[in-house]
N, C-alpha and C positions, 0 to 999 in steps of 0.2 A: 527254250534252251538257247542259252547266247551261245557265238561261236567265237572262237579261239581269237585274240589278238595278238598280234605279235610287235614286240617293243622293238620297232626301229632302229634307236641309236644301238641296243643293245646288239642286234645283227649286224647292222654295219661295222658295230667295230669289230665282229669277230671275223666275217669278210677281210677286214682291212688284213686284220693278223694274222688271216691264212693266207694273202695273197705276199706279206712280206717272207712268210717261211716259206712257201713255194716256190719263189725266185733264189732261196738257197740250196734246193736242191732240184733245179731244173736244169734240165741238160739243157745242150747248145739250141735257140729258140729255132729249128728246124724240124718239116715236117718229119715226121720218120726217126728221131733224135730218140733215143732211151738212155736212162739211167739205173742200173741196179743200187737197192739200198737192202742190206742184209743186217737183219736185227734176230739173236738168236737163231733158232731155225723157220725163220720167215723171212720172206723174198719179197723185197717190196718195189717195184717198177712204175716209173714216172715216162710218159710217154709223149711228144706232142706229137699230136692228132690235126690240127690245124692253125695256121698262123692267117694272124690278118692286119691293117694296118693300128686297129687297138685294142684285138684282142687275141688270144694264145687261146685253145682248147686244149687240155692235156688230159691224157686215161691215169689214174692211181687205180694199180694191182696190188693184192697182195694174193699172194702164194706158200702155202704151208704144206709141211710135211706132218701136220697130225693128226689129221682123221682122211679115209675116204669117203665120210659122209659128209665131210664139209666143204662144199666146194669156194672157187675163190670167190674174192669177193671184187668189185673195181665200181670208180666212182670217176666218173666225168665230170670235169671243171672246166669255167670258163675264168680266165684268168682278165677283167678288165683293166688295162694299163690307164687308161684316161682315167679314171675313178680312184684305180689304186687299189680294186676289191679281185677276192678270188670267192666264186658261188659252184659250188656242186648243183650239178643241171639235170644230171641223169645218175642211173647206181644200177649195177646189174642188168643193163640192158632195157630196165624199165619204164616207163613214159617219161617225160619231165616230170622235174617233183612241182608239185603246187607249192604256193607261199602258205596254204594251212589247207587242213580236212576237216569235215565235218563229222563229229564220231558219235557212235560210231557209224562206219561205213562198210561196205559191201568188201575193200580192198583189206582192212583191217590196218592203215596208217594209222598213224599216230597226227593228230592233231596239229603238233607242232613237227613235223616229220623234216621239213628243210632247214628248222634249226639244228636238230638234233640232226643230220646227215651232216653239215655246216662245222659243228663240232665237233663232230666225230671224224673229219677230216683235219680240224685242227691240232687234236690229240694224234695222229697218225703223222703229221709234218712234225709236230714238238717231238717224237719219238726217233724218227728217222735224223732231225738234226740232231740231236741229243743223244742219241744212242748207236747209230745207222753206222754202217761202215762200208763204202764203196769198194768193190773187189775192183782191182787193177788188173789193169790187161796190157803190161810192158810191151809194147816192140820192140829190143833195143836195135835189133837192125832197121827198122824203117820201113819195115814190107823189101829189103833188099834180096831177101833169103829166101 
């Protein structure tokens, strides 16, 4: 049985393309910084988790109101500025992803599991710019009140 390869240029560029949508809805690059993005009735939050001198980690949430069986879901990203790529590193609290699996396996991945988490991160950033709507939080006094 051969195992899985994974076409290069084709990852990098989808890297490249989720790490230019991620800087458009990335809050202030500060540890602790969140952004809500509200699409329909899903709650989508953009987190940084850690700042470094060339890389950004940030948490992607989403939050719905439709099932109690469905819990959230969140993907960890490392955001490389030097490179110019964004890679989902972790998802759900679960190990690092590997670059491929061998299938089947004991865990039940998918083969190509870090493209498809990769894209499936990039359909989630197209969505939130494309569709997302930031709630406002006016102060008009200033915190004077």
């Amino acid at each position: 049985m051969s195992g899985y390869v994974q076409s290069l240029p084709k990852y990098i560029t989808l890297c490249e393309r989720n790490y230019l949508r991620a800087l458009k809805v990335l809050p202030e690059e500060v540890i602790g910084a969140c952004r809500q993005i509200k699409i329909g009735s899903m709650d989508f939050f953009i987190a940084v988790e850690a700042v470094e001198k060339y890389t950004t980690d940030i948490k992607v949430t989403q939050q719905h109101n439709l099932s109690n069986h469905l819990g959230q879901f969140q993907l960890s990203v490392r955001l490389y500025h030097d490179a110019k790529v964004a890679e989902v590193v972790q998802h759900n609290y679960h190990q690092r992803v590997k670059p491929s699996y061998r299938y089947p396996n004991p865990s039940m991945h998918h083969k190509d599991e870090k493209y498809q988490l990769n894209a499936f991160l990039g359909d989630w950033l197209v969505a939130c710019v494309e569709n997302g709507r930031v709630p406002l939080d006016w102060d008009v006094n200033n915190g004077m009140v």
